[in-house]
LODO-26462 format. One record per atom (N, C-alpha, C): chain; residue in three letters; x negated, y negated, z negated; residue number from 1; atom name. Coordinates in steps of 0.05 Angstrom, whole numbers, plus 5000, padded with zeros to 4 digits. Layout:
BEGIN
chaine A&residu ala&X X&Y Y&Z Z&num NUM&atome CA
...
END
This chain:
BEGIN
chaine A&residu unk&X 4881&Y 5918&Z 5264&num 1&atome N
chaine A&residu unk&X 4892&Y 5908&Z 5239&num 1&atome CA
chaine A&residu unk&X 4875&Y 5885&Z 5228&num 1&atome C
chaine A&residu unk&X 4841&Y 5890&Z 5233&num 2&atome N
chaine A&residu unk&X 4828&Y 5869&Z 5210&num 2&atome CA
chaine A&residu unk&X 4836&Y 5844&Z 5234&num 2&atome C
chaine A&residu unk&X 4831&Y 5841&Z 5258&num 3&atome N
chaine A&residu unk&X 4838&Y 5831&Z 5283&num 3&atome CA
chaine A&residu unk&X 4859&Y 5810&Z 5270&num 3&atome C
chaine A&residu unk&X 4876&Y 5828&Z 5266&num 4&atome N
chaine A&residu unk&X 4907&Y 5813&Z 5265&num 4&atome CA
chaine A&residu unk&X 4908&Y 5790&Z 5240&num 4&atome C
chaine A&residu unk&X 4882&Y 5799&Z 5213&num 5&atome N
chaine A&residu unk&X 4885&Y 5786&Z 5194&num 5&atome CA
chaine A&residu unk&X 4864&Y 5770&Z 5194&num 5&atome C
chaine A&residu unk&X 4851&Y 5763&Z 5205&num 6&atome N
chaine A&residu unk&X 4826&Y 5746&Z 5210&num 6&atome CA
chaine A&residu unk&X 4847&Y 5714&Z 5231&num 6&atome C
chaine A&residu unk&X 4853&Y 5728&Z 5258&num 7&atome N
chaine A&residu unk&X 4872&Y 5710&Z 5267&num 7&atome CA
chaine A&residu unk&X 4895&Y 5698&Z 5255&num 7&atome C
chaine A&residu unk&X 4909&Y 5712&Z 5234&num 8&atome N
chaine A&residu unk&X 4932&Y 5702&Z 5211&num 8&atome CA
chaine A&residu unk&X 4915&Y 5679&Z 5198&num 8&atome C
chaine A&residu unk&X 4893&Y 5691&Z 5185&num 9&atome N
chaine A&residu unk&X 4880&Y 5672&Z 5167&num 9&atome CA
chaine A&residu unk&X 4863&Y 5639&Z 5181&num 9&atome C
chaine A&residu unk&X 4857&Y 5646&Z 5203&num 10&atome N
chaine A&residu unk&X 4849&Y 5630&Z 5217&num 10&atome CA
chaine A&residu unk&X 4876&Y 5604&Z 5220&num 10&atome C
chaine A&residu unk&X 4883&Y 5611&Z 5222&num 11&atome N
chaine A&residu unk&X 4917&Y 5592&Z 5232&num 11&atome CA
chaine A&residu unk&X 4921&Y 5585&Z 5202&num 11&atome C
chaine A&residu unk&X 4922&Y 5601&Z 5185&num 12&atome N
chaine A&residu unk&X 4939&Y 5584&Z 5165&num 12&atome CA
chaine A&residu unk&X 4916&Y 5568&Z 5154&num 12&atome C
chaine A&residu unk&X 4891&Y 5568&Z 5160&num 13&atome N
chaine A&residu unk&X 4867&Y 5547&Z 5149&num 13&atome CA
chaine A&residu unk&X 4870&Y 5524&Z 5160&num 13&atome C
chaine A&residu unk&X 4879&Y 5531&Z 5196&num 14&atome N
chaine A&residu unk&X 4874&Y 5512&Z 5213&num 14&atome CA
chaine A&residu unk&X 4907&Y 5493&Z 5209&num 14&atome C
chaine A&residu unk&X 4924&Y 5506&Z 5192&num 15&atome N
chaine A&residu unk&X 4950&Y 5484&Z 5178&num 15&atome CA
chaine A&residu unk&X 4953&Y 5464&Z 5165&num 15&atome C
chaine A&residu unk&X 4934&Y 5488&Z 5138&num 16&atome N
chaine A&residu unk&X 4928&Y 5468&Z 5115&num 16&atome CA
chaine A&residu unk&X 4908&Y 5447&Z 5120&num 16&atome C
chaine A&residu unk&X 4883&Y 5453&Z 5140&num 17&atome N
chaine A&residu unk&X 4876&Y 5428&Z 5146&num 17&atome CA
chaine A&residu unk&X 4878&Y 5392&Z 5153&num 17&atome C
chaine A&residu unk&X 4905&Y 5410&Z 5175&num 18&atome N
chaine A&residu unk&X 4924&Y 5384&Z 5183&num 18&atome CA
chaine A&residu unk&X 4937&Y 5373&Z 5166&num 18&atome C
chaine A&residu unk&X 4948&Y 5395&Z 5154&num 19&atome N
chaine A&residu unk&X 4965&Y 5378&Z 5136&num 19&atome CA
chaine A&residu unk&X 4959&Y 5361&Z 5115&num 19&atome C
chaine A&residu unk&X 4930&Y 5363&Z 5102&num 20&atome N
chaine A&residu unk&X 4916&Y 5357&Z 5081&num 20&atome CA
chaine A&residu unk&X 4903&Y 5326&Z 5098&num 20&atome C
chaine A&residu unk&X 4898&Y 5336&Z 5117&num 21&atome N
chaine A&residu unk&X 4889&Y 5304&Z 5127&num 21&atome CA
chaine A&residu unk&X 4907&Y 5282&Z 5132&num 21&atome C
chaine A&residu unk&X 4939&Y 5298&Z 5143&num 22&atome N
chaine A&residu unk&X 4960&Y 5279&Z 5145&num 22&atome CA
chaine A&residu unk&X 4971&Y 5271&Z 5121&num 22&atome C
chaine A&residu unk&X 4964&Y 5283&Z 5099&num 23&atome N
chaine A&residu unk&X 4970&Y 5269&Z 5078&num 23&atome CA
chaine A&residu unk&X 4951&Y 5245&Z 5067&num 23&atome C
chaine A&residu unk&X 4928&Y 5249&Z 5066&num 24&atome N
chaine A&residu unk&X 4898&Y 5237&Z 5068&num 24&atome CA
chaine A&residu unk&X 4915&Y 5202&Z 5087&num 24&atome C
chaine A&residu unk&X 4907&Y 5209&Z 5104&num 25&atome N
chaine A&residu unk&X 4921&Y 5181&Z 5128&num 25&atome CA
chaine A&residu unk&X 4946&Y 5171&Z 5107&num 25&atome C
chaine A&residu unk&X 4968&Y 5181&Z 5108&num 26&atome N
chaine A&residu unk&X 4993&Y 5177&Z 5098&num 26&atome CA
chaine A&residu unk&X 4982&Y 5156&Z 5064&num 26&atome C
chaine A&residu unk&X 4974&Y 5167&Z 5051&num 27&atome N
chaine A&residu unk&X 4963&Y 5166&Z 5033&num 27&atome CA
chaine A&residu unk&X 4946&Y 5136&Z 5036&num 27&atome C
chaine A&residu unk&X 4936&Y 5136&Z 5045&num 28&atome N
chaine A&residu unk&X 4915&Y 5107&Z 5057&num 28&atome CA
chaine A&residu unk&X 4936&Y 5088&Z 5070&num 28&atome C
chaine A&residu unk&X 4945&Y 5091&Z 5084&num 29&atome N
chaine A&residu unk&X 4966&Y 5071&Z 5094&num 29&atome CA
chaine A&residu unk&X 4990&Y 5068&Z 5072&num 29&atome C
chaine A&residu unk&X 4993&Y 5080&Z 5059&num 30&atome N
chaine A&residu unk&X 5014&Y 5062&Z 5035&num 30&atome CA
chaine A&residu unk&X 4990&Y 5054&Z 5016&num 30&atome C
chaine A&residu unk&X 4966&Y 5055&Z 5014&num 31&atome N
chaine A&residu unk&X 4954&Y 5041&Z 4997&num 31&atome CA
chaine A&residu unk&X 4945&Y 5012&Z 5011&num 31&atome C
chaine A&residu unk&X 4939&Y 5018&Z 5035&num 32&atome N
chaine A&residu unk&X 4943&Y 4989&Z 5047&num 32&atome CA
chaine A&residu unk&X 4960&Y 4976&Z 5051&num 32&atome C
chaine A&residu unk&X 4989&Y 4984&Z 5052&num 33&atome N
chaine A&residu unk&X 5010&Y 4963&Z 5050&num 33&atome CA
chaine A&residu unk&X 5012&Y 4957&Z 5021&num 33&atome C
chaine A&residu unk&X 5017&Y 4967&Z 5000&num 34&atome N
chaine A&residu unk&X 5009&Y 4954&Z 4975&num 34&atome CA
chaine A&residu unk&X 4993&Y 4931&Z 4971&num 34&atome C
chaine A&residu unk&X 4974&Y 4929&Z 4986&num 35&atome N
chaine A&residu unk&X 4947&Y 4908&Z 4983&num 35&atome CA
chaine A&residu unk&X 4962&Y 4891&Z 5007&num 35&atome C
chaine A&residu unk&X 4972&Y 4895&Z 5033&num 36&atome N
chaine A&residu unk&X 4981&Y 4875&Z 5047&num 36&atome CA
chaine A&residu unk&X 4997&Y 4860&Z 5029&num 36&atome C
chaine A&residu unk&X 5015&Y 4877&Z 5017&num 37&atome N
chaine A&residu unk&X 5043&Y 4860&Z 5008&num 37&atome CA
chaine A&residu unk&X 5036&Y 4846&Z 4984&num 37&atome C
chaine A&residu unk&X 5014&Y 4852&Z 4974&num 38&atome N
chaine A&residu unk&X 5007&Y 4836&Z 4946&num 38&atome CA
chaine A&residu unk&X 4990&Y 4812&Z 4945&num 38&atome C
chaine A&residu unk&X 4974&Y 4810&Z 4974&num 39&atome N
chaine A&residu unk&X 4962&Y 4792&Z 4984&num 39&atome CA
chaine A&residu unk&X 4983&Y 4776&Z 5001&num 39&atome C
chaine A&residu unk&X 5007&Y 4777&Z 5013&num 40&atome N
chaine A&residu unk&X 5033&Y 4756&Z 5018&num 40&atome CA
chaine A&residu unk&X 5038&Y 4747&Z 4998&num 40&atome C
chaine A&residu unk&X 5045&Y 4761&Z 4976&num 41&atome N
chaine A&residu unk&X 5060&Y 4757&Z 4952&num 41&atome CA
chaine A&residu unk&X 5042&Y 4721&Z 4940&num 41&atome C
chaine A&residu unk&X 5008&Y 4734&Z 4942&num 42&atome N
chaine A&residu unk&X 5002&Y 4712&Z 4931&num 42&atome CA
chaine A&residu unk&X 4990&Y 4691&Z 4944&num 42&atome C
chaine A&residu unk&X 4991&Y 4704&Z 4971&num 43&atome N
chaine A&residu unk&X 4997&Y 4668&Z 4997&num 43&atome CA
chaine A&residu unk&X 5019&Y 4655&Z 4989&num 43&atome C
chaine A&residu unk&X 5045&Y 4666&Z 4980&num 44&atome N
chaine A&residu unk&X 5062&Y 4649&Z 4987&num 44&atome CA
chaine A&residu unk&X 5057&Y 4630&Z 4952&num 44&atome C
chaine A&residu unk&X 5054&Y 4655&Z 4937&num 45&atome N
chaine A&residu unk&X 5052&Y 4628&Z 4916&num 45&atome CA
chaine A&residu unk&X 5035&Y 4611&Z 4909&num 45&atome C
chaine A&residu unk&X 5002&Y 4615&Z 4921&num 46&atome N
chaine A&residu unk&X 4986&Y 4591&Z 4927&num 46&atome CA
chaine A&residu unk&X 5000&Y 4567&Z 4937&num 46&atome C
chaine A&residu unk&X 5006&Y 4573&Z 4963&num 47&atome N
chaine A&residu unk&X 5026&Y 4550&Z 4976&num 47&atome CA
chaine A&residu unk&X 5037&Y 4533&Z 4962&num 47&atome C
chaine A&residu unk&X 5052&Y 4555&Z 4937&num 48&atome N
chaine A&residu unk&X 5072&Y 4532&Z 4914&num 48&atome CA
chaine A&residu unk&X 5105&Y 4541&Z 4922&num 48&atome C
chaine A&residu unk&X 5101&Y 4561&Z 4933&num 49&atome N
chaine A&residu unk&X 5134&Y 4565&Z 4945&num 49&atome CA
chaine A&residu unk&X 5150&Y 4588&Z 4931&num 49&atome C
chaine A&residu unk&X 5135&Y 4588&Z 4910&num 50&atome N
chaine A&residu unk&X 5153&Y 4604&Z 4880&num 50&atome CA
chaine A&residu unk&X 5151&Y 4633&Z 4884&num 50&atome C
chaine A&residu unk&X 5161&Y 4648&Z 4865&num 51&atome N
chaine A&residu unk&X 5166&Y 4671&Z 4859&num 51&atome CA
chaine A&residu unk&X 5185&Y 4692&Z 4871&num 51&atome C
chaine A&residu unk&X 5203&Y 4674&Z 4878&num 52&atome N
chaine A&residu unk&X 5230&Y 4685&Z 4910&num 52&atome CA
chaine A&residu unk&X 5214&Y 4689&Z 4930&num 52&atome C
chaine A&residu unk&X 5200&Y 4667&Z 4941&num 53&atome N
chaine A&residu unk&X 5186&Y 4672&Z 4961&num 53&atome CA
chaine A&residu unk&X 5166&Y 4694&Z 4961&num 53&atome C
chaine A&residu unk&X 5149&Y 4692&Z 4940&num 54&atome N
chaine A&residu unk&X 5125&Y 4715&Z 4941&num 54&atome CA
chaine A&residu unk&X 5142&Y 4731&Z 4945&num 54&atome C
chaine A&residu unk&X 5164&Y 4742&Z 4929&num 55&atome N
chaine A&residu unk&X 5178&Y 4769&Z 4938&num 55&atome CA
chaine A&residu unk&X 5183&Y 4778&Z 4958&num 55&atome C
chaine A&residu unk&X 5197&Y 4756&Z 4981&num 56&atome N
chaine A&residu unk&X 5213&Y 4757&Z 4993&num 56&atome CA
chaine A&residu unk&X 5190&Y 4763&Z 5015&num 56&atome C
chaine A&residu unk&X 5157&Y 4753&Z 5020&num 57&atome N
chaine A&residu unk&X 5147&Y 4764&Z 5028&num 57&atome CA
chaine A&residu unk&X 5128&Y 4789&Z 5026&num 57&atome C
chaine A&residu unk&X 5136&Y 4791&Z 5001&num 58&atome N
chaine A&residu unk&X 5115&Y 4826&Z 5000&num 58&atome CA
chaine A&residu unk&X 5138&Y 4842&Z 5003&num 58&atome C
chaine A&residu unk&X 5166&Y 4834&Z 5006&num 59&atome N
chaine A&residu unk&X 5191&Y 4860&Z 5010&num 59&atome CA
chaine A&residu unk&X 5185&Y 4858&Z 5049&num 59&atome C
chaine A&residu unk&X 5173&Y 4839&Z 5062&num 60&atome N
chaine A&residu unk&X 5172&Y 4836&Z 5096&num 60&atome CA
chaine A&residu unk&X 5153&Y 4858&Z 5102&num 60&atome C
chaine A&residu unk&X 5126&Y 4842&Z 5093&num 61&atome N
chaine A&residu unk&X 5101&Y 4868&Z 5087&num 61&atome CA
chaine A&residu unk&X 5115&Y 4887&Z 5082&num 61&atome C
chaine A&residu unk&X 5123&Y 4900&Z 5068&num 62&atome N
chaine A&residu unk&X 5135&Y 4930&Z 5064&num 62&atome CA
chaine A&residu unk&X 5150&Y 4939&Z 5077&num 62&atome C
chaine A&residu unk&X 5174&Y 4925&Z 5086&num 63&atome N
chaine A&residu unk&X 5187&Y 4934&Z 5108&num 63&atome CA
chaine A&residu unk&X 5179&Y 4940&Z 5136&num 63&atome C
chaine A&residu unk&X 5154&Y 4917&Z 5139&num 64&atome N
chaine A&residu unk&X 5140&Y 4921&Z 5164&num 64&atome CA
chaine A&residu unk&X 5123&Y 4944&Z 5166&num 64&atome C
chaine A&residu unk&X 5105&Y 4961&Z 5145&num 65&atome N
chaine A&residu unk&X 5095&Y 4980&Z 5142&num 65&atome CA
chaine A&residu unk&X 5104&Y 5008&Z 5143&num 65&atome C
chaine A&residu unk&X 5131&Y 5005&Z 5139&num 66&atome N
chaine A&residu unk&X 5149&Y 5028&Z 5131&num 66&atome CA
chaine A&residu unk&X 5154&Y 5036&Z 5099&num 66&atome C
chaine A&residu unk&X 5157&Y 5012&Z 5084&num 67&atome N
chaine A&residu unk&X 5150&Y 5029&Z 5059&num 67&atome CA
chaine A&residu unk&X 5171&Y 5003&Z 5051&num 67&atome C
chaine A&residu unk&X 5180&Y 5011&Z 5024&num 68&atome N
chaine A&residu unk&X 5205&Y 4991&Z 5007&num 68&atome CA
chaine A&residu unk&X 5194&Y 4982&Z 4983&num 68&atome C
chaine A&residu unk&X 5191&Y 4957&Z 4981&num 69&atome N
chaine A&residu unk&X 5183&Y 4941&Z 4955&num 69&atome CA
chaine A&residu unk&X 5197&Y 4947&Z 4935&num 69&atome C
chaine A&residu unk&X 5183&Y 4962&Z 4916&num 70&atome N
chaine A&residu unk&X 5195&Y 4978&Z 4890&num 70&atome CA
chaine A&residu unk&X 5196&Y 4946&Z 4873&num 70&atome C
chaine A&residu unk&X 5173&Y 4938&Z 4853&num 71&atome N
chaine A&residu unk&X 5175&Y 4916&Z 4840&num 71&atome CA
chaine A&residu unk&X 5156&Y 4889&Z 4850&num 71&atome C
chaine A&residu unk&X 5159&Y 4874&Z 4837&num 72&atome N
chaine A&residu unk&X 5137&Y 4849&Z 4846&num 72&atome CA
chaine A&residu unk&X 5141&Y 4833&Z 4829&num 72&atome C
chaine A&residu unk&X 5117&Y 4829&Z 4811&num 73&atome N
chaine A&residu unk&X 5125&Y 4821&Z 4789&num 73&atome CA
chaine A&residu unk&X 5102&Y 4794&Z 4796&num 73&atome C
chaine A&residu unk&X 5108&Y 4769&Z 4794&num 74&atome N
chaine A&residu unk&X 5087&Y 4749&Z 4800&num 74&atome CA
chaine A&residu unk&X 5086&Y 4722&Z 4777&num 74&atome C
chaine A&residu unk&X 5058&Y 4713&Z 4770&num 75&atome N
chaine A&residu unk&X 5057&Y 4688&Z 4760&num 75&atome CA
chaine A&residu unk&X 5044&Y 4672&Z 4775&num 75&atome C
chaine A&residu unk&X 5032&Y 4651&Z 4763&num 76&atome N
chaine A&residu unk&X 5016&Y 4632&Z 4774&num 76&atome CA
chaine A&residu unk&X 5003&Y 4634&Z 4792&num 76&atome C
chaine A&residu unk&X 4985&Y 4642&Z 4796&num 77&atome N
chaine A&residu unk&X 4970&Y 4654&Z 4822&num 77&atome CA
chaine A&residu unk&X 4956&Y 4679&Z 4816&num 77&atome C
chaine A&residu unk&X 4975&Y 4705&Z 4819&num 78&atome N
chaine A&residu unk&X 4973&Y 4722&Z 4824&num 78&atome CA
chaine A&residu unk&X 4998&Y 4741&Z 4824&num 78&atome C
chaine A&residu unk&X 4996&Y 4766&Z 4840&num 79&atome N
chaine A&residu unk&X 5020&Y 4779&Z 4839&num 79&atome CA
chaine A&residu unk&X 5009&Y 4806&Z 4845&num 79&atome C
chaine A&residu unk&X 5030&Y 4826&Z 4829&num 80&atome N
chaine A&residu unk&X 5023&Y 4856&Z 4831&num 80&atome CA
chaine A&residu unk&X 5051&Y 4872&Z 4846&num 80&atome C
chaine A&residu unk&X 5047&Y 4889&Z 4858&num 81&atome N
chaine A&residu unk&X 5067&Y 4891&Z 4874&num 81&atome CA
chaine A&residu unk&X 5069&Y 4929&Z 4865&num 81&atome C
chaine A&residu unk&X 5099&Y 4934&Z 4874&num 82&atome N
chaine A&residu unk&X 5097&Y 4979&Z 4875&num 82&atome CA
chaine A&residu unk&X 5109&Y 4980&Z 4897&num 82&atome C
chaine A&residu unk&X 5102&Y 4993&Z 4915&num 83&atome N
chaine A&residu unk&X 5116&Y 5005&Z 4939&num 83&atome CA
chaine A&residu unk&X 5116&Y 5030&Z 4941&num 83&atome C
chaine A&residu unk&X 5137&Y 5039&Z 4957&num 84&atome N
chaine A&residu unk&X 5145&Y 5068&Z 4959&num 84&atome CA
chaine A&residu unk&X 5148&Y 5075&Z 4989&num 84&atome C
chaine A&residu unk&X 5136&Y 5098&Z 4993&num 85&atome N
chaine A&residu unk&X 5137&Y 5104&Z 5019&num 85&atome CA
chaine A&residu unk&X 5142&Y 5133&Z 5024&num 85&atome C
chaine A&residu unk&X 5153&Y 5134&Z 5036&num 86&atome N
chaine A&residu unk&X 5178&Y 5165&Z 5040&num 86&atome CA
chaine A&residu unk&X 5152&Y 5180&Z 5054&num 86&atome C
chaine A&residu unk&X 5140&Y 5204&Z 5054&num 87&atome N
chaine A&residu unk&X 5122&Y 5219&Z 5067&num 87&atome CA
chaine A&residu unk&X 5137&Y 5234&Z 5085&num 87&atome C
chaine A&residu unk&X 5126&Y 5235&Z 5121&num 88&atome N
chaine A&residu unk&X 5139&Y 5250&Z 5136&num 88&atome CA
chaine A&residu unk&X 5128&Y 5276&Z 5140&num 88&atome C
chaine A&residu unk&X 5120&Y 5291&Z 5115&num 89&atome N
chaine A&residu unk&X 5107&Y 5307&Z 5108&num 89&atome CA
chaine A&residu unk&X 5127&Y 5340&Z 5096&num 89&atome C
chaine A&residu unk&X 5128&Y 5353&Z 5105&num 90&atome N
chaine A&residu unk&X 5150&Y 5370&Z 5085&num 90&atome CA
chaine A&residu unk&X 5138&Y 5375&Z 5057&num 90&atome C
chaine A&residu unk&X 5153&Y 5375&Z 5038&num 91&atome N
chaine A&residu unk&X 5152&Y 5389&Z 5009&num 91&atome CA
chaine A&residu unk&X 5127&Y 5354&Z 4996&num 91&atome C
chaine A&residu unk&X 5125&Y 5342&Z 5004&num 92&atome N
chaine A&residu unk&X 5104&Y 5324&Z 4993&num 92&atome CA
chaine A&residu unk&X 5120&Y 5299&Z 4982&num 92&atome C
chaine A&residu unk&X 5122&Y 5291&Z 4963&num 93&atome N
chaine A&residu unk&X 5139&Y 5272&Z 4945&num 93&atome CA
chaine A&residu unk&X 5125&Y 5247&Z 4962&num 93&atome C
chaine A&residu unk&X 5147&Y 5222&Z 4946&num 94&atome N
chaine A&residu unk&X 5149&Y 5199&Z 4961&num 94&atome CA
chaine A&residu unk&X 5124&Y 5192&Z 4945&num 94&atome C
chaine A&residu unk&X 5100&Y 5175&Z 4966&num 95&atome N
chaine A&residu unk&X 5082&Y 5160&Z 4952&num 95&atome CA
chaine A&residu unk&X 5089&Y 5137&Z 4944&num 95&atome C
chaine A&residu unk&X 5071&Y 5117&Z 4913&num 96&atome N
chaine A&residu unk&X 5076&Y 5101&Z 4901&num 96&atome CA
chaine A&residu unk&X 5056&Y 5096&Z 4901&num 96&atome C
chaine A&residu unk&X 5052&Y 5069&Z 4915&num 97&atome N
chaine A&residu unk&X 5027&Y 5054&Z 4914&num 97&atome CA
chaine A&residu unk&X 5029&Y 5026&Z 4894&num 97&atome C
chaine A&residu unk&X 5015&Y 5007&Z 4875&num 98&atome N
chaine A&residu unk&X 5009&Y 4997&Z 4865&num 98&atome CA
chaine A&residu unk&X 4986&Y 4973&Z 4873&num 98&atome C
chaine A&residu unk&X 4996&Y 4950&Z 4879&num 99&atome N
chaine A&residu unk&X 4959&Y 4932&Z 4885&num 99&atome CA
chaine A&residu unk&X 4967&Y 4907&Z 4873&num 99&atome C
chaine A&residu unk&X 4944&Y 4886&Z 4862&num 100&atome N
chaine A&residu unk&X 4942&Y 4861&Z 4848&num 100&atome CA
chaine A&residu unk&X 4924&Y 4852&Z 4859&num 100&atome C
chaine A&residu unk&X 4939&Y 4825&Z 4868&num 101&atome N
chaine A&residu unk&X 4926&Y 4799&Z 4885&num 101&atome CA
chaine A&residu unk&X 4925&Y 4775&Z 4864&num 101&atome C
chaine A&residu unk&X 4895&Y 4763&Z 4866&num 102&atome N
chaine A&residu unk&X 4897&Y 4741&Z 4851&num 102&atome CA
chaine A&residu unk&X 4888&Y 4717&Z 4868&num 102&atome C
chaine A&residu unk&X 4889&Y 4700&Z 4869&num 103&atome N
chaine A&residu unk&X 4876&Y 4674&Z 4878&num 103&atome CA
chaine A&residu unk&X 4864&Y 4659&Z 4870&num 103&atome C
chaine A&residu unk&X 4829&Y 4668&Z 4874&num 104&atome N
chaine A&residu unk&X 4816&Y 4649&Z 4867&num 104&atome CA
chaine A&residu unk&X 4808&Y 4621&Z 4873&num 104&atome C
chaine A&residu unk&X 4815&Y 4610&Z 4853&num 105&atome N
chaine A&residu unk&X 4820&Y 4579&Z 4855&num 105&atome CA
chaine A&residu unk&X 4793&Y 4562&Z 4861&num 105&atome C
chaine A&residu unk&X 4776&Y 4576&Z 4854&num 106&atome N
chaine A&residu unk&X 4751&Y 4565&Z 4838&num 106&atome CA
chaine A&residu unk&X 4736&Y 4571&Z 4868&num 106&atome C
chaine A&residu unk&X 4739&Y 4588&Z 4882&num 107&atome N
chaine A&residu unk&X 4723&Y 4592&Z 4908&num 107&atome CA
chaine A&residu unk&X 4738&Y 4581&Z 4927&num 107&atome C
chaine A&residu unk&X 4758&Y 4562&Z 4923&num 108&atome N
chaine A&residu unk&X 4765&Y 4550&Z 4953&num 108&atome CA
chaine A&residu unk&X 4778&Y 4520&Z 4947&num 108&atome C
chaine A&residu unk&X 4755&Y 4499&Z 4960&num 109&atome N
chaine A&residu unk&X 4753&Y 4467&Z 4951&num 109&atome CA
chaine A&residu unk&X 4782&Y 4458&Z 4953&num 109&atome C
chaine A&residu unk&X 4796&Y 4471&Z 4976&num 110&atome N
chaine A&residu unk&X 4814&Y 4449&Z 4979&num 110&atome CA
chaine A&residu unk&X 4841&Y 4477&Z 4989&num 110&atome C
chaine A&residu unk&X 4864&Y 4450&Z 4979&num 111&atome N
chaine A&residu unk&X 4892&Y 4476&Z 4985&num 111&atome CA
chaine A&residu unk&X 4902&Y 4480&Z 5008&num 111&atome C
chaine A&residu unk&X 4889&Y 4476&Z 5024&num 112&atome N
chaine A&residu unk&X 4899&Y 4487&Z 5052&num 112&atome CA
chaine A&residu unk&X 4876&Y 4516&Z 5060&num 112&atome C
chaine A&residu unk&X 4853&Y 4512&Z 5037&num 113&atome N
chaine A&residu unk&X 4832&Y 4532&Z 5042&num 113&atome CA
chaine A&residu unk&X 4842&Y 4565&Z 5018&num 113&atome C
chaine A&residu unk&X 4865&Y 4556&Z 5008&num 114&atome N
chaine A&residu unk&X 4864&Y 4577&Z 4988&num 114&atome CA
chaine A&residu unk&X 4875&Y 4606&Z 4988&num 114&atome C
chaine A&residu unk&X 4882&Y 4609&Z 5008&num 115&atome N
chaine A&residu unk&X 4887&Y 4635&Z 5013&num 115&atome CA
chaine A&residu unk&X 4868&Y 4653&Z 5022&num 115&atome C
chaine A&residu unk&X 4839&Y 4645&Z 5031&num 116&atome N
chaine A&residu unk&X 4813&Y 4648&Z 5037&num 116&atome CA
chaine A&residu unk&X 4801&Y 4658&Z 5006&num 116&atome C
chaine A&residu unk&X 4805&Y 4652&Z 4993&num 117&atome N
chaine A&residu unk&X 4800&Y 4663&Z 4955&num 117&atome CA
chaine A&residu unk&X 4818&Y 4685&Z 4947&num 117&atome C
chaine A&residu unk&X 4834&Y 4692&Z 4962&num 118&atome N
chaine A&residu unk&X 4852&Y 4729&Z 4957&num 118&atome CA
chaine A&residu unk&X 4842&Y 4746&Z 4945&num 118&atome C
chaine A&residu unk&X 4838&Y 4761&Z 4924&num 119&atome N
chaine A&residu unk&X 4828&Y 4783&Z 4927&num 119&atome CA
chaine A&residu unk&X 4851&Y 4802&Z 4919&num 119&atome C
chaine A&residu unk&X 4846&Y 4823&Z 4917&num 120&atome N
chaine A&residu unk&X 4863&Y 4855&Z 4915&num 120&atome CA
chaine A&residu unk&X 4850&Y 4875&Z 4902&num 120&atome C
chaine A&residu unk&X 4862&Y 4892&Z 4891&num 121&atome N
chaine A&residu unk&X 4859&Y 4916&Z 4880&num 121&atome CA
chaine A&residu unk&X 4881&Y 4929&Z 4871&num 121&atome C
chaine A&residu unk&X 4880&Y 4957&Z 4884&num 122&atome N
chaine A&residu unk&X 4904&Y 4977&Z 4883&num 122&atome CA
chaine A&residu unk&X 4906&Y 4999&Z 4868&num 122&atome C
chaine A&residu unk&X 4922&Y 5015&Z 4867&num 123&atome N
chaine A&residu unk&X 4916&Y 5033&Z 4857&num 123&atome CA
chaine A&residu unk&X 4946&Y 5054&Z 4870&num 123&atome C
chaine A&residu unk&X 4941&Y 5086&Z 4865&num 124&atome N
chaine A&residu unk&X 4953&Y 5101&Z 4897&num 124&atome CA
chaine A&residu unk&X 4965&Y 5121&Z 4882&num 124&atome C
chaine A&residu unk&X 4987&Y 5126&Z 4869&num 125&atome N
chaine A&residu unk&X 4999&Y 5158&Z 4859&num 125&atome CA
chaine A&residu unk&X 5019&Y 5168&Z 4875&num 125&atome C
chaine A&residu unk&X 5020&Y 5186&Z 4869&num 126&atome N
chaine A&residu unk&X 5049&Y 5205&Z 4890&num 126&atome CA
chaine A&residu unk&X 5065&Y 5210&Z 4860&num 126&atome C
chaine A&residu unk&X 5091&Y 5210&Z 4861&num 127&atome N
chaine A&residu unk&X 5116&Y 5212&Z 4847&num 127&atome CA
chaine A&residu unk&X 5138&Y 5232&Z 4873&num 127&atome C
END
């Protein structure tokens, strides 16, 4: 009997493990498509190719990651992006990732150099 509950317990540790790490991964990869798609967003509008465009490429980035461009809200040179990404996880809600790309202007001499001045920062909730 203790046999039987030591091996029960063993297995369901060795579950929650997995599953806690595949959420862990899952979890990290929609925080990096957030930061991909927010760093398109503000290549395209360094370039000068508007606010359609930034969208139209942080909705590619997201599609290409697996995840759907919730908002994208962009100005001048910078853009903040939400993506949502369905977890192939049971019982674990869709994650909502969050990231802001700006372009620094001031660190790159010339406009063919400016997407080299990107930076990012995200931020990662589950809903």
């Amino acid at each position: 009997m203790v046999m039987t509950v030591v091996v029960v317990l063993g297995l369901v540790l060795g579950f929650v493990t997995l599953e806690v790490g595949a959420f862990l991964a899952q979890r990290s990869h929609a925080s990096a498509t957030a930061d991909a798609a927010a760093l398109a967003a503000a290549d395209e509008l360094a370039r000068g190719h508007g606010a359609g465009a930034a969208t139209a490429a942080a909705g590619a980035v997201a599609a290409a990651n697996g995840a759907t461009l919730q908002h994208c809200e962009c100005a001048a040179f910078d853009a903040t992006v939400t993506i949502a990404m369905h977890s192939r996880l049971p019982g674990v809600p869709t994650l909502v990732a969050r990231a802001h790309a700006v372009v620094d202007i001031a660190a790159t001499p010339d406009a063919v150099a400016l997407t080299d001045g990107l930076k990012s920062r995200g931020d990662l909730v589950a809903r």
